[in-house]
C-alpha positions, 0 to 999 in steps of 0.5 A: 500500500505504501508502494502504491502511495509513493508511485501515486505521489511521483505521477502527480508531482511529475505532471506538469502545470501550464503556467499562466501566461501573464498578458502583459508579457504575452504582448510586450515580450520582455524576454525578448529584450529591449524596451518592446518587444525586442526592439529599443528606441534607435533600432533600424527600420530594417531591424525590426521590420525583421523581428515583426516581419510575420505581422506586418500590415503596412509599410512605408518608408518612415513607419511599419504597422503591424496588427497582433491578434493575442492568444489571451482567451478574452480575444483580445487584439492589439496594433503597433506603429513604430515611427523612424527617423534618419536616426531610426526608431523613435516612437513606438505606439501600441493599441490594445483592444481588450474584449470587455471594458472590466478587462480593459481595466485589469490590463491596465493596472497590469502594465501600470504595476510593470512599468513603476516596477521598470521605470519607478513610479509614475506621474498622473496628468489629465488622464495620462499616466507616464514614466520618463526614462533614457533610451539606450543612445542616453536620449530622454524617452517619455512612456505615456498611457491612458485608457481610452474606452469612453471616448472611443466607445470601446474599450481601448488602451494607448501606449506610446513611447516617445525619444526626444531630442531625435 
């Protein structure tokens, strides 16, 4: 009986758990490196054209837009322009389109408890909730976020960083 307990025991300790997929990192994947998604303010136009290559959706000379659908379950989609200049990659903005409004909310505050933790505490302006950083060239970067649902009658979240001194 002992023997049948113990084998019991090993199965269940050797089956393995799915990790929850954290759905702020499912979109911005950190692990990737850089500031999103594996590119850094300053990147090349070719750069990451090369790492959002599969989610392009237009591509012009100073801009690439890709549209992202997630593999969160709430069906949740996202869009992401990234601008360039002559000195490359200096603005990044990104769109999320959460189902519901509640998730919307719930995103939000999980971006927000990411980016005190990566970029100190934030400051709060009309709606606007921001965090100033340096690029990886040593340039000022303002990262802003608001949620727009109300007046987009959707739930709807806004994400930009922005270098300046470009």
């Amino acid at each position: 009986m002992y023997r049948i307990f113990l084998i019991l025991l090993m199965l269940c300790s050797c089956s393995e758990k799915t990790p929850s997929i954290d759905p702020v990192q499912a979109i911005l994947l950190s692990e990737e490196g850089g500031v999103f998604r594996g590119n850094d303010i300053g990147d090349s136009q070719p750069l990451v054209l090369q790492r959002e290559e599969e989610n392009i959706v237009y591509n012009m000379p100073d801009e690439l837009t890709c549209r992202i659908p997630s593999s969160m379950k709430d069906s949740t989609f996202y869009d992401i322009t990234y601008n360039f200049s002559e000195k490359g990659l200096y603005v990044i903005e990104l769109d999320v389109f959460p189902q519901t409004n509640e998730q919307a909310q719930t995103l939000f505050s999980k971006f927000r408890a990411y980016y005190n933790t990566k970029f100190g505490g934030s400051s709060e302006d009309e709606g606007f909730t921001m965090w100033k950083t340096k690029s990886a060239r040593n340039k000022d970067v303002e990262v802003s976020m608001v949620d727009e649902s109300i007046e987009a009658e959707r739930p709807y979240i806004s994400i930009v960083f922005h270098e300046y001194g470009n």
